[in-house]
C-alpha positions in Angstrom: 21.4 68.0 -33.9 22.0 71.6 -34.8 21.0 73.0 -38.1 19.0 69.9 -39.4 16.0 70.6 -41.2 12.6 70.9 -39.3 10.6 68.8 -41.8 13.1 65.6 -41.7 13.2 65.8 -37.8 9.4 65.7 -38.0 9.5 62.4 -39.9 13.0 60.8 -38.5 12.8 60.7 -34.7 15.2 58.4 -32.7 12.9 58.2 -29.3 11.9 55.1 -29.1 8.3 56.5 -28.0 7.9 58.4 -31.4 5.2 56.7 -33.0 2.9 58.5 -35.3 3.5 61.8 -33.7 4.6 65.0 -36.0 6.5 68.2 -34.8 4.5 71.3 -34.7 6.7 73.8 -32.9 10.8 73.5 -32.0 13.5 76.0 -31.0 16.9 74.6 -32.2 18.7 77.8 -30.4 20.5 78.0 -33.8 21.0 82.0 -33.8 22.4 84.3 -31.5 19.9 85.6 -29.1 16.7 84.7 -28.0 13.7 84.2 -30.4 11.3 86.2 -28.6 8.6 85.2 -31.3 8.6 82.0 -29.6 9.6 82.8 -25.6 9.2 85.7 -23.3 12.0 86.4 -20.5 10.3 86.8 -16.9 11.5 89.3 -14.9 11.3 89.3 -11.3 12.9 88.6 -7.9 10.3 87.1 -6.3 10.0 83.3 -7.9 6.7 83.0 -7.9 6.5 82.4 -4.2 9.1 79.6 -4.0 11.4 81.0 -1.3 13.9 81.2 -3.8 17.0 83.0 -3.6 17.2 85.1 -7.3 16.7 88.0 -9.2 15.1 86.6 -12.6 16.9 88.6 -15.4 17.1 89.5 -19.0 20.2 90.1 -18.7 22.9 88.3 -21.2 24.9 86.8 -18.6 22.0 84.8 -17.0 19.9 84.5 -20.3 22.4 83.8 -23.8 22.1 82.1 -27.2 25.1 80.7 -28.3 26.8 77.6 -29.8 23.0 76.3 -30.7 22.1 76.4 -27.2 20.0 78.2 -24.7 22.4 78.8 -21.9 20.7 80.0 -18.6 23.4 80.9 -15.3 23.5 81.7 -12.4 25.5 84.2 -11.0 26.3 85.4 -7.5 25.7 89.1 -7.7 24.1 91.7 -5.4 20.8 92.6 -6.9 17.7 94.6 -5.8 18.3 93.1 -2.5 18.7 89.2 -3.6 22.3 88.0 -4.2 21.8 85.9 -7.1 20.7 86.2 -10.5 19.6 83.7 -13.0 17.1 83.3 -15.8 13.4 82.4 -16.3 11.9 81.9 -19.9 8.4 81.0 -21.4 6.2 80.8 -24.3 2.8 82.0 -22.1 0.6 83.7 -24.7 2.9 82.7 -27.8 2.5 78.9 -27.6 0.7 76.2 -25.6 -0.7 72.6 -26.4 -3.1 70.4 -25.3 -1.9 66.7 -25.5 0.9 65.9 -27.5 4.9 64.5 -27.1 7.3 67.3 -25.5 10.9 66.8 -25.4 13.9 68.4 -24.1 17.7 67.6 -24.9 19.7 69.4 -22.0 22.8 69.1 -20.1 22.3 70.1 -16.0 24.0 72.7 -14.2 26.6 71.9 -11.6 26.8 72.9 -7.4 24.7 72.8 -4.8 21.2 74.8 -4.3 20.7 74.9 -7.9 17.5 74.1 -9.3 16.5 73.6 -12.5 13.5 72.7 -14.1 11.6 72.1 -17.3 8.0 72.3 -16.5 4.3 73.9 -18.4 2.1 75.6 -16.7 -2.0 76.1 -17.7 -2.5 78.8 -20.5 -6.2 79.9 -18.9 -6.8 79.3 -15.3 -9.8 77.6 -16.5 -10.6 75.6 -12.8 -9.2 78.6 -10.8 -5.7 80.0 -9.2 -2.4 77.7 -8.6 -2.9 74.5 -8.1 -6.6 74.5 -9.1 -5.7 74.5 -12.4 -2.4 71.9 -13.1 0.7 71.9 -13.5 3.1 69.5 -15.3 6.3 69.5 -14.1 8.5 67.5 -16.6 12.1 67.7 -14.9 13.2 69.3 -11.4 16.8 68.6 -9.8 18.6 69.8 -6.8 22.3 70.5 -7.1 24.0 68.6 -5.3 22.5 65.2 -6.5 23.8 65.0 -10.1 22.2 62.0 -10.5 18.5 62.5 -9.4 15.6 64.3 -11.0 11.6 63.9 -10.8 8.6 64.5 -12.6 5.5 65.6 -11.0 1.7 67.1 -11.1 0.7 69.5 -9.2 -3.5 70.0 -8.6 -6.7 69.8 -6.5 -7.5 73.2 -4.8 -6.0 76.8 -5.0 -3.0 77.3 -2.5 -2.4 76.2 0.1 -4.9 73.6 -0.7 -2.8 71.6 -3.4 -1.5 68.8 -3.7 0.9 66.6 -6.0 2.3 63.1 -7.2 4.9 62.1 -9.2 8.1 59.6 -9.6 9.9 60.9 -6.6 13.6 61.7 -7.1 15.1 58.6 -9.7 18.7 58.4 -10.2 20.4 57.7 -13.3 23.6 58.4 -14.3 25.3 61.6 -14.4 22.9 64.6 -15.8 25.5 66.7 -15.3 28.4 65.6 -17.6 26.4 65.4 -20.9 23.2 66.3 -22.6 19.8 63.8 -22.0 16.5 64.2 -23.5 13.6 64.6 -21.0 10.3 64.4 -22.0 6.6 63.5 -21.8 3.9 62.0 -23.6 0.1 63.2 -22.7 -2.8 61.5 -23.9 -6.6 62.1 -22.2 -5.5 58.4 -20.8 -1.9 59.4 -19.1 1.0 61.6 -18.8 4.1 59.2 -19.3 7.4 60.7 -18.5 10.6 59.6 -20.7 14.4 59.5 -20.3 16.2 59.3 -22.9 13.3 57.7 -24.5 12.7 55.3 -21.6 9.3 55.3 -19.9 10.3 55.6 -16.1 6.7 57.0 -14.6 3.1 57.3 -15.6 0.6 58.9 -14.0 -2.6 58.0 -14.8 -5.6 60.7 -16.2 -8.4 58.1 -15.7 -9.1 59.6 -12.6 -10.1 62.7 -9.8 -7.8 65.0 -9.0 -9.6 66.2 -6.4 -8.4 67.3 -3.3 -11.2 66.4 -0.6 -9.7 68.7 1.8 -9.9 71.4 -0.5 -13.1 72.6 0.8 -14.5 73.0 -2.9 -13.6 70.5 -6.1 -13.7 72.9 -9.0 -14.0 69.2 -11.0 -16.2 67.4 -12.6 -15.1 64.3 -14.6 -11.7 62.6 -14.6 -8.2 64.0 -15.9 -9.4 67.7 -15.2 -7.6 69.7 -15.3 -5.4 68.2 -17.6 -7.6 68.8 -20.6 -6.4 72.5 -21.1 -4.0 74.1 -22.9 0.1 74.1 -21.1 2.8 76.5 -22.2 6.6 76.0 -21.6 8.9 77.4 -18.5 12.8 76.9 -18.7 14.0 78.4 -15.4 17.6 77.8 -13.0 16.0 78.5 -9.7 18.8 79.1 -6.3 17.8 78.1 -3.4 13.9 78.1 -2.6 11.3 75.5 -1.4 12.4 72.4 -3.5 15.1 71.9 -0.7 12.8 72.2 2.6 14.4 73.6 5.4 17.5 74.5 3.8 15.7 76.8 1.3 18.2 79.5 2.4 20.6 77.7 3.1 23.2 78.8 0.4 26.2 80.6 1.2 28.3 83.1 -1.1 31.3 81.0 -0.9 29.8 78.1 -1.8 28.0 79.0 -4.9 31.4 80.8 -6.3 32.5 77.2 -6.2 30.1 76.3 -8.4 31.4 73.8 -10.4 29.1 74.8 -13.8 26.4 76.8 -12.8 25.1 76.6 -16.2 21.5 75.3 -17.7 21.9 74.6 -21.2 19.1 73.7 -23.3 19.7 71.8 -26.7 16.3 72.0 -28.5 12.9 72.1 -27.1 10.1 70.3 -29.2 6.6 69.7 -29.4 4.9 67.1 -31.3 1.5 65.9 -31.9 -1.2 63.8 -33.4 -3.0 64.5 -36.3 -6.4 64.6 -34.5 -4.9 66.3 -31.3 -5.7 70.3 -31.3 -2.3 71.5 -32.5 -1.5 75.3 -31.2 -3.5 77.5 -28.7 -7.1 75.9 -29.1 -10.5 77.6 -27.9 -10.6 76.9 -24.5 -13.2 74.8 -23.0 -15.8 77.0 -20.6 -15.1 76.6 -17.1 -17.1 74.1 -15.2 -19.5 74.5 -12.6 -18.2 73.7 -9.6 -19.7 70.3 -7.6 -20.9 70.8 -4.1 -18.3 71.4 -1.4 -17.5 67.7 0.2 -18.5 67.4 3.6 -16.4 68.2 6.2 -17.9 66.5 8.8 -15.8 63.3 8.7 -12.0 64.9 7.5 -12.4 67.5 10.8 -13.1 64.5 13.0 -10.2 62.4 11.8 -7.0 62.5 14.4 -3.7 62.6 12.9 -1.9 59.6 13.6 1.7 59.1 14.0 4.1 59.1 10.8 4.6 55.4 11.6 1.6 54.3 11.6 0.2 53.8 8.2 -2.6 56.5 8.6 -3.4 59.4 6.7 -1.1 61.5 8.7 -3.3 64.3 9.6 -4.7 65.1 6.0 -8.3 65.6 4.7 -9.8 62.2 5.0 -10.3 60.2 1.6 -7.9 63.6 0.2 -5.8 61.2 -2.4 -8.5 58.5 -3.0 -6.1 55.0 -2.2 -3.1 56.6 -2.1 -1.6 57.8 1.0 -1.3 61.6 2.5 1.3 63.2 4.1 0.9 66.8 6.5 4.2 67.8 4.8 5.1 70.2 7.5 7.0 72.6 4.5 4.4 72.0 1.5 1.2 71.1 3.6 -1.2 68.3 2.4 0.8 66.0 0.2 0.1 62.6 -1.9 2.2 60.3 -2.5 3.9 57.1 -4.0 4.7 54.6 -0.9 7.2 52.9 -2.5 9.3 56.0 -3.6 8.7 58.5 -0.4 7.6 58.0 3.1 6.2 60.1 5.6 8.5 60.4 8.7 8.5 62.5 11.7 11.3 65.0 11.7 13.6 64.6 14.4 13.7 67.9 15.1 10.3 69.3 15.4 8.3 66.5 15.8 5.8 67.4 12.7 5.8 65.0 9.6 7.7 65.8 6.5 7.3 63.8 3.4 11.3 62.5 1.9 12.6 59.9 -0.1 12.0 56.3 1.4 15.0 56.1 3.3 15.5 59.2 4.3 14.9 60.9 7.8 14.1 64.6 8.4 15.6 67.6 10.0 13.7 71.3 10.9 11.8 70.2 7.6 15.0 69.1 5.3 15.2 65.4 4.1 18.6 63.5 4.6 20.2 60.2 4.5 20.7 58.4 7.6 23.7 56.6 6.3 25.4 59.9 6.0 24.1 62.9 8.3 22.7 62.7 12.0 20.5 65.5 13.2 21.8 67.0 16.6 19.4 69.8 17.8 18.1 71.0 14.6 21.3 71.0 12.7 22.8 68.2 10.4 25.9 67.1 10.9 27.8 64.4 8.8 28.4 60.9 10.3 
């Protein structure tokens, strides 16, 4: 795909979910470092409080241009305390959209405890701080299971009041031998989520996203807040919250038997319609907020058992007809029944949200088929 012009890739597209869409930004990743008219690096070591495991660098080891890709790595290095470093890029206050196609061709890193993700993230906090305000998370792996990713939105009430949904992991083949396109169409109707062109989850907008245990629902009609301008984030995370209990769980030796602890991004692209707002529109004013839901009936709810097909100790009526998990790592959770499940952890006790299937251990999901969980610790079968 490298070195084709911009205006015949905005009239030939091979997605099968192209339609009458038309490209209004790209990075081919056709020179030799990073076009920092279109991204910004982040710099930091603290992973926007994800538990994770990394220094976020500029460096040109964990950040690169080369061979008409974006090549993000992760390294095992001492630094300012952490010992890993990777990269974190985004186009915050150079490029965002509201509505539109996004797509991503990119080929997956390789080892365990990696993590990363292609995701966008609100250009104005216009219905207040994380999560009151969205977030679209396009892809997310963990390394370690090559063939699994998800796709999820995040919302309903400022930490730790969020919540999410999304496809649960989905396996398909391989993501780390060869590149895949990942992508997303967003419409005021739904957020559809592609693989290679193929439609695999939608999430409908026609709806609240609020949280009823929030306290406060900074809403007031469906599909807020996903009526704001997003930017991009391309990021390898180490480590950190994605993997529960074993958040930390990484070891030195281990990730220097990484088998390609390299992120490499083909092209990004955005696309839109011709009556869609195309780059960085006015943002709406924020809303007043509606009256604070009463209380009265989510404090006199009892948790019930992980078993029992309750709400599991959420905020009554908190995800509408879907049901709630007390994640005991991420807190109030919704979720897909037939994707995840909320089970008791065999450890502690305390519920924790995994993949249906799955059992949990001092918060970390696991397969039954291949680990037990003796005092806290898993051992294999």
């Amino acid at each position: 795909m490298k070195f084709l012009n911009l205006a015949i890739l905005a009239i030939s597209l091979a997605s099968v979910y192209a339609q009458d869409y038309k490209l209004v930004w790209s990075d081919e990743f056709n020179g030799d470092s990073l076009d920092q008219s279109k991204w910004q690096y982040e710099v930091n070591c603290d992973g926007g409080g994800n538990n994770e495991m990394q220094c976020y660098t500029n460096n040109a080891k964990n950040v690169a241009v080369r061979n008409g890709s974006l090549v993000i790595t992760a390294v095992p290095e001492n630094y300012n305390g952490k010992r890993y470093t990777s990269g974190r890029v985004n186009t915050k206050g150079k490029a965002a959209w509201k509505y539109g196609k996004f797509e991503v061709r990119a080929k997956v890193p390789s080892g365990i405890y990696l993590w990363p993700a292609l995701w966008m993230m609100p250009r104005d906090s216009v219905y207040g701080s994380w999560a009151s305000s969205g977030e679209i998370d396009i892809f997310e792996a963990r390394g370690g299971q090559p063939s699994q990713y998800e796709s999820t939105l995040h919302f309903g009430g400022g930490w730790p009041k969020n919540i999410y949904q999304g496809s649960g992991p989905r396996t398909f083949v391989d993501l780390t031998k060869d590149f895949h396109t990942y992508g997303a169409v967003w419409t005021p109707e739904s957020i559809k989520f592609f693989f290679d062109g193929n439609n695999f989850f939608t999430m409908s907008l026609q709806r609240s996203f609020a949280n009823a245990g929030a306290g406060s629902n900074p809403y007031t009609k469906n599909g807020q807040p996903f009526d704001q301008p997003f930017y991009f984030i391309i990021n390898l995370a180490i480590g950190g919250g994605f993997f529960g209990g074993q958040s930390q769980a990484l070891t030195e030796s281990q990730a220097r038997n990484w088998a390609s602890p390299k992120f490499e991004i083909d092209y990004v692209r955005a696309y839109q319609l011709s009556n869609d707002v195309v780059n960085n529109p006015t943002p709406a004013p924020a809303p007043k907020p509606s009256p604070a839901p009463s209380t009265t009936k989510a404090a006199s709810t009892p948790a019930t058992s992980a078993n029992s097909g309750g709400n599991h100790g959420c905020a009554a009526g908190a995800c509408g007809g879907a049901p709630c998990c007390q994640d005991q790592n991420n807190g109030q959770q919704c979720y897909n029944a037939n994707v995840h499940a909320c089970v008791t952890d065999a450890f502690s006790q305390r519920s924790a949200l995994c993949p249906k299937g799955f059992s949990a251990c001092r918060g970390a999901c696991f397969s039954t088929n291949q680990y037990v969980c003796n005092n806290g610790r898993l051992s294999p079968k």
